[in-house]
C-alpha positions as CSV (number, residue, x, y, z in Angstrom):
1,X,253.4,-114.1,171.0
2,X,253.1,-111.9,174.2
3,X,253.9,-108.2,173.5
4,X,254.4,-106.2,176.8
5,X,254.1,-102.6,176.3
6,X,255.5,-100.1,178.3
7,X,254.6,-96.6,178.8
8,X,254.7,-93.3,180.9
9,X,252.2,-92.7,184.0
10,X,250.8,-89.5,181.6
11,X,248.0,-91.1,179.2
12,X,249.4,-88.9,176.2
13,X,252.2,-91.4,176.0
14,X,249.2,-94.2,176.3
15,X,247.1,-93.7,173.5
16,X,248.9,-93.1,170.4
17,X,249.9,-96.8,170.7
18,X,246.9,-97.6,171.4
19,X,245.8,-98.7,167.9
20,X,248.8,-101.0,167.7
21,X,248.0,-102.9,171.2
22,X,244.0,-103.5,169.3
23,X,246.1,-104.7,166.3
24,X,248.1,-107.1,168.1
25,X,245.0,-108.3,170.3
26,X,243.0,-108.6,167.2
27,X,245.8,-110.6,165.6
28,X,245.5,-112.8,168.0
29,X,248.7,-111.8,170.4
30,X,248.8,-111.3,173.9
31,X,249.2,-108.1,175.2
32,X,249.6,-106.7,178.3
33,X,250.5,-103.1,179.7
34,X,253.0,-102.0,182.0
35,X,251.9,-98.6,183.5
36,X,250.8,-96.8,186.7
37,X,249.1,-93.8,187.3
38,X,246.8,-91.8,185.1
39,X,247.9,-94.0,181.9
40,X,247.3,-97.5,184.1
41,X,243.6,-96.4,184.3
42,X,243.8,-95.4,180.6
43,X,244.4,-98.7,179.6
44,X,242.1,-100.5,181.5
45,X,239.4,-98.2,180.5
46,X,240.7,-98.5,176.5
47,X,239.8,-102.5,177.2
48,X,243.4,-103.6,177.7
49,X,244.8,-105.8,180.5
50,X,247.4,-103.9,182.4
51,X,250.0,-104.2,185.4
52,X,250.6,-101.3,187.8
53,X,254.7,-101.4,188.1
54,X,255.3,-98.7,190.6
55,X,254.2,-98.3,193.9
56,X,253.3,-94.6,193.5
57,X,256.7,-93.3,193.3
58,X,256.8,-93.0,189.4
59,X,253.4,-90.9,189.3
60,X,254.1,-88.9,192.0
61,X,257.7,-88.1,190.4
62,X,256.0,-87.8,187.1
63,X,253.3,-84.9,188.5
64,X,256.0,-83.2,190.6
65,X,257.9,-82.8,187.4
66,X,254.9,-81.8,185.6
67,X,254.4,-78.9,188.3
68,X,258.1,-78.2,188.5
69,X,258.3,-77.8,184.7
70,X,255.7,-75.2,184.5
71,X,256.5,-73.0,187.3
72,X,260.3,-73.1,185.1
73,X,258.8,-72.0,182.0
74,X,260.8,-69.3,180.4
75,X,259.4,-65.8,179.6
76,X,260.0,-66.9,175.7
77,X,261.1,-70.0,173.4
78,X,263.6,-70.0,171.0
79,X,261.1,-72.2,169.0
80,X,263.7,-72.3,165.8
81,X,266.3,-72.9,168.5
82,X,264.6,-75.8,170.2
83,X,263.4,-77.6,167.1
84,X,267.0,-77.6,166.6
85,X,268.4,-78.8,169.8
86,X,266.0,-81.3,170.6
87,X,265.5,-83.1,167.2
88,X,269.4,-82.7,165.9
89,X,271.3,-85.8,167.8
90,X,269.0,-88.3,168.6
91,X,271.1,-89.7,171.6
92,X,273.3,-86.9,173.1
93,X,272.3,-86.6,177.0
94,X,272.3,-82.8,177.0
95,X,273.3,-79.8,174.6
96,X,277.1,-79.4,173.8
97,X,279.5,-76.8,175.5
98,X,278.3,-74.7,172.1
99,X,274.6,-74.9,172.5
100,X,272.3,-72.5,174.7
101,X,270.6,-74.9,177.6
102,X,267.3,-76.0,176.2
103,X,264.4,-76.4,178.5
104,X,262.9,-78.9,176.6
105,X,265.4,-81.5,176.5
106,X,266.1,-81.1,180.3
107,X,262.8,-81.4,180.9
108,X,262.3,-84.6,179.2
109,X,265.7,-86.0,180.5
110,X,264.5,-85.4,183.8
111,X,261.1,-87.7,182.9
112,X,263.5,-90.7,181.6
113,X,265.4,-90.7,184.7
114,X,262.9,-89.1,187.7
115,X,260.1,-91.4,185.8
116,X,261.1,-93.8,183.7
117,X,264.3,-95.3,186.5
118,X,261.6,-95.3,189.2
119,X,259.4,-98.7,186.8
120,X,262.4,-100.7,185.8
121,X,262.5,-103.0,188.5
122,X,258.6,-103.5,188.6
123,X,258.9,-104.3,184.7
124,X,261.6,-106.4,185.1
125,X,259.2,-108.4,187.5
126,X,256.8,-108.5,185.1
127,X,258.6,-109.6,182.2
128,X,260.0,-112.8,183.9
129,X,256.3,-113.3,185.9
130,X,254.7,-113.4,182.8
131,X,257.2,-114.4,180.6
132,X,257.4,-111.7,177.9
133,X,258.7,-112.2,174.2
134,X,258.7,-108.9,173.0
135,X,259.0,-105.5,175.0
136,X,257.6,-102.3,173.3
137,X,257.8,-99.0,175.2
138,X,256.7,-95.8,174.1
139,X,259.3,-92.3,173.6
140,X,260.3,-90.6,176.8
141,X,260.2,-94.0,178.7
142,X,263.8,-95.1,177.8
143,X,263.8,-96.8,180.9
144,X,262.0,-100.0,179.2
145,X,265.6,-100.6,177.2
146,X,266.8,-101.0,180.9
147,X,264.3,-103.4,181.7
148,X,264.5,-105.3,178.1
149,X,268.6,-105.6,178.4
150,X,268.6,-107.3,181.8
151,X,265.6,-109.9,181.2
152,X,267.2,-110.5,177.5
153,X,264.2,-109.8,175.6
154,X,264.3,-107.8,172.4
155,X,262.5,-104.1,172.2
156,X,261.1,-101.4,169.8
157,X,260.6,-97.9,170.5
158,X,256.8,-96.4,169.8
159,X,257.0,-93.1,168.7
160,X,254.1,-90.9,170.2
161,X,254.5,-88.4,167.1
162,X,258.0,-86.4,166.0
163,X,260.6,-88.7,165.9
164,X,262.1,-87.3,169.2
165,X,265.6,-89.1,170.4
166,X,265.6,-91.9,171.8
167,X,268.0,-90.3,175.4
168,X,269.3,-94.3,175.7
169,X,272.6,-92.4,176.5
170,X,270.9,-90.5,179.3
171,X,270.4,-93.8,180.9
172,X,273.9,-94.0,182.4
173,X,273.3,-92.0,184.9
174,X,270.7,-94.8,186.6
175,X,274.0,-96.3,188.0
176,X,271.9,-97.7,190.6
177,X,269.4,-99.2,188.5
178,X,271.9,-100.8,186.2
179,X,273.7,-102.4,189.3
180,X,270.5,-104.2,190.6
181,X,270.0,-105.9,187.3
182,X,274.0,-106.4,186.1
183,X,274.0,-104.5,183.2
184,X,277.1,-103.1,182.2
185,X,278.5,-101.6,179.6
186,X,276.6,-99.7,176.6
187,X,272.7,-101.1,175.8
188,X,272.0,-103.2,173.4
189,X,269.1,-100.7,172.0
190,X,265.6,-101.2,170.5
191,X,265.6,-103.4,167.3
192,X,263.3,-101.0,165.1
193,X,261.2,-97.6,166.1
194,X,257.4,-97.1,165.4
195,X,257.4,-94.0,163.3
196,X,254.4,-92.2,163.4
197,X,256.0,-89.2,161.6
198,X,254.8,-88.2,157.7
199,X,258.1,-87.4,156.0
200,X,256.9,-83.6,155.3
201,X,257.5,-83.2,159.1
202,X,260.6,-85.2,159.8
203,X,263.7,-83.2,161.2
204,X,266.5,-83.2,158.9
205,X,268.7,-85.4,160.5
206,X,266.1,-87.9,161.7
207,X,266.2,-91.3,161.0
208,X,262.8,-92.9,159.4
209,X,262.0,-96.0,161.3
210,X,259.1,-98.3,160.5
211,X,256.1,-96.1,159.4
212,X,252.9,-96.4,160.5
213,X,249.7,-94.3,160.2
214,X,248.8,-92.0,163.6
215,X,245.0,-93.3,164.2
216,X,243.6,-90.7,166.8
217,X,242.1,-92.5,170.0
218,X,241.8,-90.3,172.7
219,X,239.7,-92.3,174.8
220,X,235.9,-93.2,174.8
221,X,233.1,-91.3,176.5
222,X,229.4,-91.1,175.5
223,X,229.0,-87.4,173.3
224,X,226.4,-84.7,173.7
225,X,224.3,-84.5,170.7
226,X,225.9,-81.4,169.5
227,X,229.2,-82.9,169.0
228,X,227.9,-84.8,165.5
229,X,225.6,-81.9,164.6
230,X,226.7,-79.8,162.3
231,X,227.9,-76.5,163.7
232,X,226.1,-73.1,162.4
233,X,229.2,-71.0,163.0
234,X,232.8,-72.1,162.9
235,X,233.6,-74.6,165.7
236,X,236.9,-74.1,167.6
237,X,238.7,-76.4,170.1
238,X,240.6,-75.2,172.8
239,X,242.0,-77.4,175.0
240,X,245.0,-78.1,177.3
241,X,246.0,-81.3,177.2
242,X,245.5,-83.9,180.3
243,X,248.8,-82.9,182.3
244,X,248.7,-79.0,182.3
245,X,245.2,-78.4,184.1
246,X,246.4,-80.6,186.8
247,X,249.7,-79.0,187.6
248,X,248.4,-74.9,187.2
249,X,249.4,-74.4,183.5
250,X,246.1,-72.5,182.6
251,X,246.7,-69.0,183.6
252,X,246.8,-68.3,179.4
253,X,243.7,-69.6,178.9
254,X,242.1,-66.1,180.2
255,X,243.9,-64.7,177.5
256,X,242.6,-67.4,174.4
257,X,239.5,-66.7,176.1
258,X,239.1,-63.1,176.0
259,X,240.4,-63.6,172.3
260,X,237.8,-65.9,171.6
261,X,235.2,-64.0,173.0
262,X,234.9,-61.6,170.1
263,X,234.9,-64.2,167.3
264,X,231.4,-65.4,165.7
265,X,232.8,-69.1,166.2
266,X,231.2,-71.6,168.5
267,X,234.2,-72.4,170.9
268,X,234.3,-75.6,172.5
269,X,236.4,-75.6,176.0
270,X,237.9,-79.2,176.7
271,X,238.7,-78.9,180.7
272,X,240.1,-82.1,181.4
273,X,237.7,-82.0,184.5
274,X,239.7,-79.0,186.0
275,X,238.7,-76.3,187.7
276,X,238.5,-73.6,185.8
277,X,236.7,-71.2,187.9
278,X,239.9,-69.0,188.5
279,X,238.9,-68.0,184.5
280,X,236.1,-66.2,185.9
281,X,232.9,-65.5,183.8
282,X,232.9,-67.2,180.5
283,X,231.9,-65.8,177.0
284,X,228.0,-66.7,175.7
285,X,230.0,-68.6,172.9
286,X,232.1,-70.9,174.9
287,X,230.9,-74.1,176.2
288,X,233.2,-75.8,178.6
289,X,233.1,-79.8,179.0
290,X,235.4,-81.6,181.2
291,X,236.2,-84.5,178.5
292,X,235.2,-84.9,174.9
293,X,237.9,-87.1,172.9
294,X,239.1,-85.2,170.3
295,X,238.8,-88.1,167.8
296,X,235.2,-87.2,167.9
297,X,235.4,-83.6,168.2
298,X,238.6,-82.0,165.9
299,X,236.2,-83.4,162.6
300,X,233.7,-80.5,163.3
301,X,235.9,-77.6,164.2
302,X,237.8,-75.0,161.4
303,X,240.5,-74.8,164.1
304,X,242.2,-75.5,167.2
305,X,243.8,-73.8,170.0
306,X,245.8,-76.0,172.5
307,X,249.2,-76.2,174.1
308,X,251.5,-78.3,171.9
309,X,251.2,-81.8,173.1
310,X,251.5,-84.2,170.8
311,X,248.2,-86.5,170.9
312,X,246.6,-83.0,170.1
313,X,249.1,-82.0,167.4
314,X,248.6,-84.8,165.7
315,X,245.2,-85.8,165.9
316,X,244.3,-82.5,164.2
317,X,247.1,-83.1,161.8
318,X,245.2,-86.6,160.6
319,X,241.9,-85.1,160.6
320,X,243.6,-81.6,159.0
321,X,242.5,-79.1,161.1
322,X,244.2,-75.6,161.7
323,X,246.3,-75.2,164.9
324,X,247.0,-72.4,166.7
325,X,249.7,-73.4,169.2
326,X,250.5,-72.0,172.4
327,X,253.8,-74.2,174.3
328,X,254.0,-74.4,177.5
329,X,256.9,-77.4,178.4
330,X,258.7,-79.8,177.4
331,X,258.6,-81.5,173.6
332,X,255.7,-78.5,172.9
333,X,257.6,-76.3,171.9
334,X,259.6,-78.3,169.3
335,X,255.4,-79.6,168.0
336,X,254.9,-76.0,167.9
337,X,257.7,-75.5,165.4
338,X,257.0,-78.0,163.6
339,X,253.5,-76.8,163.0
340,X,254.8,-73.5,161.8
341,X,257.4,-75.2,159.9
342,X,255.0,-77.2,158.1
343,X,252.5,-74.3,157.5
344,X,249.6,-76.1,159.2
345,X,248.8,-73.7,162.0
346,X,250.4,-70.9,163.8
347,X,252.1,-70.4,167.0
348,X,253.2,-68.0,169.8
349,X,256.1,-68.4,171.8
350,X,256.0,-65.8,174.5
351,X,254.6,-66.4,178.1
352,X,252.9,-63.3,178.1
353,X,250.5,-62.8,174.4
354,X,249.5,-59.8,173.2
355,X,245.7,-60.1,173.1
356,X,245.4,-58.8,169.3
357,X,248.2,-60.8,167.9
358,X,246.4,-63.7,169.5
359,X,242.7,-62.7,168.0
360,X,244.9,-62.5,164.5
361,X,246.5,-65.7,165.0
362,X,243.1,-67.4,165.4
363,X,241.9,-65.7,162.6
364,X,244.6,-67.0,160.2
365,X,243.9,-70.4,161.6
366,X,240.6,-69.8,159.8
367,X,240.9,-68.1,156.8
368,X,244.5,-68.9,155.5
369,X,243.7,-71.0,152.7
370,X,247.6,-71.7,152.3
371,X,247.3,-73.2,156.1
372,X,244.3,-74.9,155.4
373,X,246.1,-76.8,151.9
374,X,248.6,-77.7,153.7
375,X,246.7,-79.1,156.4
376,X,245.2,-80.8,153.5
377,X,248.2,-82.6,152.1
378,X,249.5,-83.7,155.4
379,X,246.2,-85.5,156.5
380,X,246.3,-87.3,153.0
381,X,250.0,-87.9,153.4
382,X,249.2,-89.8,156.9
383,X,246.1,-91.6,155.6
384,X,248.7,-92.9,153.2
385,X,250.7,-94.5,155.7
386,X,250.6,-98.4,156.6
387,X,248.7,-99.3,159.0
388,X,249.3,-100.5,162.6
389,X,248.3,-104.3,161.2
390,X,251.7,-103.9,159.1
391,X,253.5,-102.8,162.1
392,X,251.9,-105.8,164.3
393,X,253.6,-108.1,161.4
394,X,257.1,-106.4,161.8
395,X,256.7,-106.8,165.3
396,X,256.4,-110.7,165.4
397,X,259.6,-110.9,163.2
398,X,261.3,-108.5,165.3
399,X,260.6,-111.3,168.5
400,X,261.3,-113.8,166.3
């Protein structure tokens, strides 16, 4: 069978799926990636075959967003009120004439449309070039349901980690997009979803799709020795995610810093290859490296300190490490809840921290032992999940 999978130009909407494009490959499948940008480069360097389906214009949109999103960030989240908004109808376009505006769902309803509209046509291309029997794309890229309906091909959703909605009804506003490839009328939808979600975390009113166990890859790169030694003091991550450092979202990082500083921890910076010099001297127990994959790394550490995304939520979810969660855009706000809800980790809403709430956030991180149990439970409660082998299997009758 020949799987196409389709993703978003950011690699965090790569490489939680990953493990399922191995599974399928080692099943003996065909697989083949439709990306561009940062996450076409991804999967070349994750040893997949894949197809650029943009000329640019996707990535571009995609990093102006990305810029645009930041520089919008309010003073404060709601984070009770965006769990809420976001998770509660999994296809309404936008919040009701009852609900506040949430910045998260525009945000991301901005990426199906800006993003998502700009690949249809080069993935409609590719389907009938290479003659596709099965389309999966990954959240946030709704646009492969576009590109599914007009070649005729059946599609599943990927989740990436909460089961966010899937905005198919934001899609009608790609009038243009729909005209080119004569689809009228309401889609057809995706067959099944990939649910990477343990049911401890689930929204209430989310659906449960097909489950399947969240296998951490982050990418492969050859480790200092330190990384598999064990530490002497208590090893913290901070990191920021691959989008963030690239569009100016580290100006909080002085503060986690200067937070840090005073700890007797070993803190590991993960820069992403940014330029961090606007931080200014660093503390004697910081090391900064531009890229250590967290699958190797989050194992060591007693706790990490990031931004919200979800490849880092939930990678230190499977290997049950504290989180101390700091949102910045988009869906990381509603991870950041979810944390909190969960009692996994804590998190700070506000754009501007108050240094010692910080340094006592990062020290409940460490020494709750109720955070640290429940971290416990939820990494057994994932290991416990199938596999992506079972998922490969529902995928070939899904095409069938």
């Amino acid at each position: 069978m020949r799987i196409l999978f389709v993703v978003a130009p950011g690699v965090g909407h790569l490489m939680p799926a990953v493990p399922t494009m191995w599974a399928a490959q080692s099943a003996g499948h065909e697989v083949l990636v439709a990306a561009t940008g940062p996450s076409l480069d991804m999967a070349a360097r994750s040893g997949l075959a894949a197809v650029d389906v943009s000329d640019g214009d996707a990535a571009d949109a995609y990093h102006r967003l990305g810029v645009r999103v930041t520089k919008n960030r309010p003073d404060r989240y709601d984070l009770s009120d965006a769990w809420r908004q976001f998770t509660g109808a999994a296809d309404r376009p936008g919040p009701t004439a009852a609900d506040r505006p949430d910045p998260a769902r525009e945000d991301v309803a901005a990426l199906v449309l800006g993003v998502g509209g700009r690949m249809v046509d080069g993935t409609v291309d590719l389907i009938r070039r290479w003659r596709a029997d099965l389309l999966v794309f990954t959240t946030f890229l709704a646009g492969g349901q576009l590109a599914a309906e007009a070649t005729g091909i059946p599609c599943v959703m990927h989740g990436i980690g909460l089961p966010y909605p899937s905005f198919a009804a934001v899609l009608s506003a790609l009038e243009d997009v729909r005209a080119r490839h004569g689809i009228t009328g309401a889609l057809t939808g995706p067959v099944a979803t990939v649910d990477l979600c343990p049911e401890s975390l689930r929204p209430p009113d989310a659906k449960a799709g097909w489950p399947m166990r969240y296998v951490p890859y982050n990418g492969g790169a050859v480790l200092p020795d330190w990384v598999s030694a064990a530490p002497r003091r208590p090893r913290i991550c901070v990191t920021w995610g691959s989008v963030l450092p690239a569009v100016g979202g580290t100006p909080v990082l002085r503060d986690v810093v200067d937070a840090l500083a005073a700890e007797d921890a070993e803190v590991v910076l993960t820069t992403g290859g940014a330029d961090l010099s606007g931080l200014g001297p660093l503390p004697p127990n910081l090391r900064a490296v531009d890229w250590a994959p967290l699958s190797a790394l989050l194992p060591s550490c007693a706790a990490v300190v990031h931004h919200g995304g979800s490849g880092t939520t939930f990678t230190a979810l499977a290997n049950g490490v504290p989180q101390l969660v700091l949102p910045q855009v988009a869906d990381q706000p509603v991870n950041a809840q979810a944390v909190v809800e969960r009692g996994v980790g804590v998190a700070f809403p506000d754009r501007d921290i108050d240094p010692a709430a910080l340094a006592d956030g990062i020290r409940r991180a460490l020494t709750d032992r109720r955070i640290r149990e429940a971290c416990r439970q939820v990494r057994e409660e994932i290991k416990a999940m199938p596999g992506p082998e079972q998922v490969v299997r529902q995928l070939v009758e899904a095409a069938s």
